[in-house]
N, C-alpha and C positions, 0 to 999 in steps of 0.2 A: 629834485636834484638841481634846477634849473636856478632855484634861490642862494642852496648852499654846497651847488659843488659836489662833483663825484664821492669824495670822500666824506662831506658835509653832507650832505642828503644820504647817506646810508646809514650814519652816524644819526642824525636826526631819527632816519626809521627805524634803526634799532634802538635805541634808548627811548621811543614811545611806543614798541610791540614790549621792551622789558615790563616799560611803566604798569602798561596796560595788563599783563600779565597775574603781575605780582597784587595788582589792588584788584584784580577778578577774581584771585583764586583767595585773600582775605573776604571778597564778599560771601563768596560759598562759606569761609568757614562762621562767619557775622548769619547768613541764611539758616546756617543747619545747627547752631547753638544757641538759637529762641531759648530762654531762662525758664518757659513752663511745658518748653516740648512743644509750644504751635506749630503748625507751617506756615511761612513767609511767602506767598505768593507773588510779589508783586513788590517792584524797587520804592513806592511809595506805602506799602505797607510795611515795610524794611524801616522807611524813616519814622514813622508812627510807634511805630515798637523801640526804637530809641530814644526818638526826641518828642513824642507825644505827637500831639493835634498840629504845631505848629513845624514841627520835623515832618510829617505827612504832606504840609502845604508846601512849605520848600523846596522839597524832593518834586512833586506834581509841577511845580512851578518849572522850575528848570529841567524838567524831562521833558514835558508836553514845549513847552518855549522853544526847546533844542527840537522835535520832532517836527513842531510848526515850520519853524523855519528850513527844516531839509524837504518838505514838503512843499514849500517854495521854490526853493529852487530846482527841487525835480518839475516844476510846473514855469520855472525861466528856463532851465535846461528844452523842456519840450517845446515852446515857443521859440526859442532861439534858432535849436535846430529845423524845426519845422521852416520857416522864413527862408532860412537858406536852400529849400527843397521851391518853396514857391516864394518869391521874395515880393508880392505884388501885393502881399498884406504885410503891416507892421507888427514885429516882436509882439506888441501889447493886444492886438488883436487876437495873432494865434495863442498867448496865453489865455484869452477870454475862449475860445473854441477850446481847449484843451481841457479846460476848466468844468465847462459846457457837456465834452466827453465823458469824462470820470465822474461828472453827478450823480448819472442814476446808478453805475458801479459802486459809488460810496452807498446806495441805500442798504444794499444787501445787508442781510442780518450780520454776520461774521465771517471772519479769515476763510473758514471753510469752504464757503460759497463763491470763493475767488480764487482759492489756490490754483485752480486749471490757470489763470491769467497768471500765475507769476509765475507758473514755471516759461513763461514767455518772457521776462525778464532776467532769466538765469540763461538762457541761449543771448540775449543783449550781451550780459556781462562779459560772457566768455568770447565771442565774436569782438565785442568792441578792444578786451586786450590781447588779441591774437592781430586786430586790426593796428594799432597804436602799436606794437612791439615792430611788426614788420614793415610797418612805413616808415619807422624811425629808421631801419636798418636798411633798406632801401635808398632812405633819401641820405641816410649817411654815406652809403658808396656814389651812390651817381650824382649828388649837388657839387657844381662846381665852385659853390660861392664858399668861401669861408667860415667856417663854422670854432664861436670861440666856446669854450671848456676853462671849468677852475675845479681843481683841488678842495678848495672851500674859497664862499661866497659867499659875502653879506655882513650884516653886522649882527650885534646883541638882538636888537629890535626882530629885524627880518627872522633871525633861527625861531625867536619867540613864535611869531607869526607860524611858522614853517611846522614846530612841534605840537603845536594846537591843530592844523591841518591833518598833521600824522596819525594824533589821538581819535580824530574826527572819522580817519577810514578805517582805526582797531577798533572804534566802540561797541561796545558787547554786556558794558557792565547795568544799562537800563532794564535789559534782557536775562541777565542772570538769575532771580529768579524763578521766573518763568520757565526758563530753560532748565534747572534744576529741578521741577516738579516736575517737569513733561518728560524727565529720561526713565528710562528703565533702571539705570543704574545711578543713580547721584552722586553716587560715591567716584564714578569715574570723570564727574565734570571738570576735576582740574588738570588732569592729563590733558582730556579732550580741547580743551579751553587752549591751554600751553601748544600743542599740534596744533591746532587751525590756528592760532595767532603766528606762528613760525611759520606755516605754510602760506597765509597770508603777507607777511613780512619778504617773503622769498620772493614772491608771485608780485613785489610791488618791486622790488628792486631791478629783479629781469625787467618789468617794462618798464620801468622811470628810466632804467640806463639804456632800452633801446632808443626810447623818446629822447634821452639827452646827447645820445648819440649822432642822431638824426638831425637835430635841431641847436643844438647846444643853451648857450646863453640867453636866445632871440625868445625861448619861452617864456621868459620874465615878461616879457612884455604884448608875447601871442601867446597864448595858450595852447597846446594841442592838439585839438580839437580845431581850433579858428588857423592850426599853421594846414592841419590836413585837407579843412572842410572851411574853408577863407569867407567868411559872409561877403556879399555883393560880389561874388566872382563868380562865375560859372565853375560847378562840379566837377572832377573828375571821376576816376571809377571807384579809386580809394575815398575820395569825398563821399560820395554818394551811398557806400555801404557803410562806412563811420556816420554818417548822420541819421543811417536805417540802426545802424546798431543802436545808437541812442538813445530814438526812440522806443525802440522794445527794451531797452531797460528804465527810461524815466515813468514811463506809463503804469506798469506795474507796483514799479516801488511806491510812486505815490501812490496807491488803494494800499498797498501790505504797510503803509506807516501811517497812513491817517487811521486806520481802522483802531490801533490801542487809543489814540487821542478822542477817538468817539465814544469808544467806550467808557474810559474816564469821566468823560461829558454826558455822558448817558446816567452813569451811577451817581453824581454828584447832582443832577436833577430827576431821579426817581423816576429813569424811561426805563420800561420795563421791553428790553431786546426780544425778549424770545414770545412777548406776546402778538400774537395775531389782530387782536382789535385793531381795527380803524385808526382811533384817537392815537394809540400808542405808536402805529404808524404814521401818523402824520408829524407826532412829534421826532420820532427818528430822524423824517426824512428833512424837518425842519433844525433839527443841532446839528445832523450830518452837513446840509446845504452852509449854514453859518460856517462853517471847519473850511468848506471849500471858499464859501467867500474871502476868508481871512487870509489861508494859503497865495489867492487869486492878489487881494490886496498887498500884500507884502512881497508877490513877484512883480508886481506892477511899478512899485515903487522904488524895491533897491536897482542901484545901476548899472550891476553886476552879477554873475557866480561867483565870481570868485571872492567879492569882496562882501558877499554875504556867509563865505562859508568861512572865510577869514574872522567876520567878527561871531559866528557862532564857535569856530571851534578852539579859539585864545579864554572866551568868556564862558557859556555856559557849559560846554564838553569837555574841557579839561575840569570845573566844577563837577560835575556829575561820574567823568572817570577816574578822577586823580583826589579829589579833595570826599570827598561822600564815601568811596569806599574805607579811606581812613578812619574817617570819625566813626563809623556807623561800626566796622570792625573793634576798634576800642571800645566803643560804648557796651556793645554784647560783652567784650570782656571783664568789662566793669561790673555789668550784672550780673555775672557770674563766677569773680572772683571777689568781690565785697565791696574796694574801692577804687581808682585810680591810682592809688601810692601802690597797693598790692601789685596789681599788673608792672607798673613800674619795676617794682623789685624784681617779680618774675620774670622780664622778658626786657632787661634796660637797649641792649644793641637792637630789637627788633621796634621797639617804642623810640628810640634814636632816629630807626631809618626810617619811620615812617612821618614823625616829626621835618624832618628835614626836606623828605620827598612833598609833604605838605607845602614847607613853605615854599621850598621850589616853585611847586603848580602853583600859588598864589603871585611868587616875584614873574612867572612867569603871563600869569593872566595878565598884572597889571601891566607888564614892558608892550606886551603884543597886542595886550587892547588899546594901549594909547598909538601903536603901529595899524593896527586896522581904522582906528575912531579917523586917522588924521588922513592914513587912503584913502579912508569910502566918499 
C-alpha cells in the first residue's frame, strides 16, 4: 500500500488475487483435459504435453529460476534478521551459517522427512502477521510524528513493480498440479483455489492497511520489518519477537522450497532418491549441496529483498502465473478441439480475455522490469 496508496494498493491486490484466480483455475481445466486421458503431475510436465521437449525446458527454467531465487532471499531474509539479534557478525556471514544450518536438512530424502520443521514455519507466519498488524496500530495511535497517506501513489512503472509483487505472494499456479493429484476430490480444486486466494487477499489487506497505518508513506523507503526491527539500533520487545518470528518462518520455507528444485535435479541426472546405496547418497548429498551454494551465492550478491523479489516477481512470476497458464490452457484446447480457428469460433469473449490479460502481463513484465533493472 505504501507504493500505491490505500485505494492503490487494494486495487493492486485485488486485480492480482483476480488474475491469479482465473489462470489457476484455466490450469486445472489444461491438467484434467490431457488429449489421451494421462495424468499431468507436474507444471513442467504440463509444458511438455503442449509444447514438447522444448515447452518442458522453459517451464523448468522459469519455475526452478523463480524458486532459486525465493530461496535466496529466504536465506538474505535469515542473515538479515539474524545480525540485528547479534550485529557483531556481517549480514554475509550469517548467511554463510544459515547456509551451513540447512545443509544437512537439505540432505534428507524428501518433503516428508521435514514436515515436523514446517509446521514451525506456519506458527512464523501466523505470529509474524498478528506481529506487523498490531504494531502498525499501535504506532499509528501513539507516534507523535506525522504520518503521510495517499489515495493512490506512484506511477505506471512503480504499480507495474507493485503487481508483480502481488502475483509473487498469490502464486499457487507452479503447484497446481501437484495439488490436483494429491486431493481427494480434484474436482473441488477450483472452489478450493478461489477460498484460499480470497482468504489470502483479505488476510493481506487487514495487515498492509495496519502496516500503512502505522507507518504511512516512510515504507517506501523502510520497510516493515527494518521500521519495527531498525538494523544497527538496539531491539525492542516488538523488534525482538518480529525478528523471532522471521526466523521460524525463513528457515522452513527454505527446506519446503528447495526440496522440488532438488528433485528436478535429481531426475534430470538419473539420482536415484529412494535408494539407500552409498554412491547414490553421495551424489544426493552433493546436487542437494550445489542447490545451497547457488541460493548462498545469489544472497550474497543481490543488495537487497526487496529488490530481488522486485526483479523476480515483474519477470519470471508473472511469466509462470499470468502468461504459461494462458498458452498452456489454449494449447489443450487445441488438441482437443482440432485447431485454433475452432476454439476461436467456440469461445471468441473467452479467447479475447485471455489474449488481452496476456498481453497485459507481458506490457507489464516489460514497464516493471526496466523499474526493477534500473532500482537494483
Amino acid at each position: 500500500m505504501a507504493t500505491c496508496g490505500w485505494i492503490g494498493g487494494i486495487l493492486v491486490l485485488f486485480v492480482a488475487a483476480a488474475l491469479s484466480d482465473y489462470m489457476v483455475c484455466n490450469l486445472y481445466k489444461a491438467v484434467t483435459n490431457h488429449p489421451k486421458g494421462d495424468p499431468i503431475n507436474t507444471y513442467e510436465e504440463l509444458g511438455r504435453v503442449c509444447f514438447g521437449r522444448a515447452g518442458q525446458i522453459i517451464t523448468a527454467l522459469i519455475v526452478h529460476a523463480t524458486m532459486t531465487g525465493v530461496c535466496a532471499t529466504l536465506l538474505l531474509l535469515l542473515g538479515e534478521n539474524t545480525q540485528k539479534l547479534a550485529p557483531g557478525l556481517s549480514v554475509t556471514v550469517w548467511c554463510v551459517i544459515w547456509a551451513a544450518i540447512c545443509l544437512p536438512f537439505s540432505w534428507l530424502r524428501s518433503l516428508k522427512e521435514i514436515s515436523y520443521v514446517a509446521i514451525v514455519g506456519l506458527v512464523g507466519v501466523i505470529a509474524l502477521f498478528v506481529i506487523i498488524a498490531a504494531k502498525g496500530i499501535e504506532n499509528g495511535i501513539t507516534t507523535d510524528e506525522p504520518i503521510d497517506y495517499d489515495l493512490f501513489n506512484g506511477d505506471a512503472l512503480t504499480w507495474a513493480v507493485s503487481f508483480g509483487n502481488a502475483i509473487l505472494s498469490y502464486q499457487m499456479a507452479s503447484a497446481t498440479p501437484t495439488l490436483i493429484r494429491e486431493m481427494i476430490t480434484p474436482a473441488a480444486f477450483p472452489k478450493a483455489a478461489s477460498a484460499g486466494l480470497l482468504i489470502v487477499f483479505v488476510i493481506y489487506v487487514g495487515v498492509g492497511a495496519c502496516g500503512y497505518y502505522g507507518y504511512g508513506r516512510s515504507l517506501i523507503e523502510v520497510p516493515i520489518m527494518n521500521s519495527i526491527a531498525p538494523p544497527g539500533q538496539p531491539l525492542d520487545v516488538w523488534g525482538y519477537i518480529a525478528v523471532i518470528a522471521m526466523l521460524l518462518l525463513a528457515f522452513p520455507h527454505f527446506l519446503v522450497i528447495l526440496m522440488p528444485i532438488a528433485a528436478s535435479l535429481e531426475y534430470a541426472f538419473n539420482i536415484d532418491v529412494d535408494s539407500t546405496a552409498k554412491r547414490d547418497l553421495i551424489k544426493r548429498i552433493i546436487a542437494r549441496t550445489f542447490l545451497v551454494g547457488i541460493a548462498l551465492v545469489i544472497a550474497i550478491v543481490v543488495p537487497s529483498v526487496d529488490k530481488l523479489i522486485n526483479l523476480m516477481g515483474v519477470f519470471t512470476m508473472i511469466a509462470m502465473a499470468g502468461v504459461l497458464p494462458a498458452l498452456f490452457y489454449t494449447r489443450i484446447r487445441v488438441f482437443n478441439e482440432g485447431s485454433l480457428k475452432a476454439v476461436w469460433k467456440a469461445s471468441r469473449l473467452e479467447m479475447s480475455l485471455l489474449g488481452a490479460l496476456t498481453l497485459l502481463c507481458l506490457l507489464i513484465m516489460g514497464a516493471g522490469g526496466y523499474q526493477s533493472i534500473v532500482d537494483f
